[in-house]
C-alpha positions as CSV (number, residue, x, y, z in Angstrom):
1,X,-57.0,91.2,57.7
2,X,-56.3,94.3,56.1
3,X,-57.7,95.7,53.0
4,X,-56.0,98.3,51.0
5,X,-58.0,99.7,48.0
6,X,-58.7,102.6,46.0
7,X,-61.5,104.9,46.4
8,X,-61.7,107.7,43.9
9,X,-59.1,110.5,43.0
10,X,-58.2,113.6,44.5
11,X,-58.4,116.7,42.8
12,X,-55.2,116.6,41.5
13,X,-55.6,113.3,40.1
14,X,-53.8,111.4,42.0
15,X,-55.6,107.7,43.5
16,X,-57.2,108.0,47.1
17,X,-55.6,104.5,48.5
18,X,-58.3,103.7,51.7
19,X,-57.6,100.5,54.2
20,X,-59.9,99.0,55.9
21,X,-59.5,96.2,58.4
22,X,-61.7,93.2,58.4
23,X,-62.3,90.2,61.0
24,X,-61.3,86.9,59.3
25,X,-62.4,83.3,60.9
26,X,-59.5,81.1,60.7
27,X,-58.9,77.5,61.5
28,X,-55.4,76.0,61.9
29,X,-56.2,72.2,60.8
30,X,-54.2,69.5,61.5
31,X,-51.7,67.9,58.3
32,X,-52.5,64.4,59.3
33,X,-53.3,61.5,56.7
34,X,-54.9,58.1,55.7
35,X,-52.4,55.2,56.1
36,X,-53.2,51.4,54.9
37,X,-56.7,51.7,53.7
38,X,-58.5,49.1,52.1
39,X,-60.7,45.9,52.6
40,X,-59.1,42.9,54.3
41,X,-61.1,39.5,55.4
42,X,-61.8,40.0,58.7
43,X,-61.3,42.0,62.1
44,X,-58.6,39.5,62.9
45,X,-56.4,40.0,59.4
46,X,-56.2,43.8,60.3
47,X,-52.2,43.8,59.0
48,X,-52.8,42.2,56.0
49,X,-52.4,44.0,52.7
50,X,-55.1,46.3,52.0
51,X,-57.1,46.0,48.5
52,X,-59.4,48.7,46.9
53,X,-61.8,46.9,45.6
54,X,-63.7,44.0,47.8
55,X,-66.7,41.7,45.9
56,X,-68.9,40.6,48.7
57,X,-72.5,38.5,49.5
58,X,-75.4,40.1,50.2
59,X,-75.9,39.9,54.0
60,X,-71.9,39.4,54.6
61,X,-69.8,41.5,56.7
62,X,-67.0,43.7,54.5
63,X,-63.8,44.8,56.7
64,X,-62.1,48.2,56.2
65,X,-59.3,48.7,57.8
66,X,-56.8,52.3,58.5
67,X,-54.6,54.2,60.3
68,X,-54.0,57.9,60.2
69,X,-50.3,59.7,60.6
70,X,-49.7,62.5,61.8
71,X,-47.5,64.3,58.9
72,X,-47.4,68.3,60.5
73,X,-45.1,69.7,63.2
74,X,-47.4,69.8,66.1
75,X,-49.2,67.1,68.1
76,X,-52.0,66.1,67.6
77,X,-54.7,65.3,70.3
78,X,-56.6,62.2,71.2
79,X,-59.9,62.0,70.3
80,X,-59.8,65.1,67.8
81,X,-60.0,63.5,64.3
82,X,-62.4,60.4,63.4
83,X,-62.6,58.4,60.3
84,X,-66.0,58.7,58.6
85,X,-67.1,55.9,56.2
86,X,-69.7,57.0,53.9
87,X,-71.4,54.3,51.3
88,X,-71.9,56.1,48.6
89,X,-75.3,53.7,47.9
90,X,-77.5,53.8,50.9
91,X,-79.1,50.4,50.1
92,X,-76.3,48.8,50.3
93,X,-75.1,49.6,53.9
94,X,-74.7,52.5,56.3
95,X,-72.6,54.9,56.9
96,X,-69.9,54.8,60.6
97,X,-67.5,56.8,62.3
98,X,-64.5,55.7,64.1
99,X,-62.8,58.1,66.2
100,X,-59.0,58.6,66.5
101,X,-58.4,57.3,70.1
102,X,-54.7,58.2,69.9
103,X,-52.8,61.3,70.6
104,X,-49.7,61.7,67.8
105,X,-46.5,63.7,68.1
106,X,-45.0,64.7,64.8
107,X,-44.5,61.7,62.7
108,X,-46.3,59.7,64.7
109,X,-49.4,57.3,63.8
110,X,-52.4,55.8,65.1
111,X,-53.5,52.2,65.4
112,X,-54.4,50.3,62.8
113,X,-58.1,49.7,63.2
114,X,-60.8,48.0,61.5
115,X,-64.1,48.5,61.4
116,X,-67.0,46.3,59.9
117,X,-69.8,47.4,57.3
118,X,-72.5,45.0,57.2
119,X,-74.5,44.1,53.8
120,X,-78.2,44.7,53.7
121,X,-79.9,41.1,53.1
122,X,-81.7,43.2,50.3
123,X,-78.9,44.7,48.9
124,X,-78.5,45.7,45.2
125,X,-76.1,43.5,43.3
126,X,-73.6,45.6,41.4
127,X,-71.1,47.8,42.9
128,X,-70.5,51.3,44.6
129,X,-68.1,53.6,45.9
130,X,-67.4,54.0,49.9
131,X,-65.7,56.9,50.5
132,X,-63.0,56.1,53.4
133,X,-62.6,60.8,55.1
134,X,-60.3,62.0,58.1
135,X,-62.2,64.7,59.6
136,X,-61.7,67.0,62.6
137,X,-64.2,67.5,65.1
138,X,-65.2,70.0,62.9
139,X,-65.9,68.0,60.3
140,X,-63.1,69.7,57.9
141,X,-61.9,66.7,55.5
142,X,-58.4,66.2,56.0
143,X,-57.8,63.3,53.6
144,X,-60.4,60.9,52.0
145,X,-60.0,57.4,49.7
146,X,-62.1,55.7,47.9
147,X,-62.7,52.2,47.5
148,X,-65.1,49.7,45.2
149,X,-67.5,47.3,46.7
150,X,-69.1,45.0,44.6
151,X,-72.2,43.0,45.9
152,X,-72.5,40.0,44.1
153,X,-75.9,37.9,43.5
């Protein structure tokens, strides 16, 4: 990058413009999106209608379930994004990450995966936020939801 500033006048009073060039780090990130996120019943009801807020047993299993689209001009690569699901309340569950298995051309999407969050046994009751994030391999946030989950007694 290039800087262009002024340093003093001259002796006729007129601004001394200096430039200077600088090294700037850049990263070119992917424009790729969350698609269909929510809780569903199970691994096996993937396609169903997504909700955003799930109430759930202490010890139970909750299902997430996504799919990311590729919404930019390029392709993207396989394996280069991953889906990171962060439980905002640690005693409820833990966090995971999912990678993005598939390559997507402009327009294109990935499967629609699911991924299960298991309940601690000793888990509050009451309800906390779980933070659904597309990342890179860098771990640049692309897009991010948030759903509820409410542990009941």
């Amino acid at each position: 990058m290039t800087i262009s500033y002024e340093s003093g006048k001259d002796d006729k009073g007129t601004p001394v413009l200096k430039t200077k060039d600088v090294p700037v780090q850049t990263a070119v990130l992917p424009d790729a999106k969350l698609q269909f996120v929510g809780f569903v019943k199970g691994i096996q009801n993937l396609t169903e209608a997504e909700v955003t807020t799930w109430t759930i047993g202490k010890g139970e299993n909750a299902t997430i379930t996504f799919s990311v689209k590729n919404e930019g001009q390029t392709t993207i690569d396989e394996n280069s994004l991953k889906v990171f699901i962060d439980i905002a309340e640690k005693r409820i569950g833990t966090n995971k990450t999912v990678p993005v298995k598939e390559a997507m051309a402009r327009s294109g999407t990935s499967h629609t995966r699911g991924i299960e969050l298991p309940v601690q046994k000793d888990a509050p009751n009451g309800e906390t936020d779980v933070y659904v994030k597309l990342l890179d391999n860098e771990n640049h946030e692309l897009d991010s939801k948030t759903l509820t989950l409410k542990v009941k007694l």
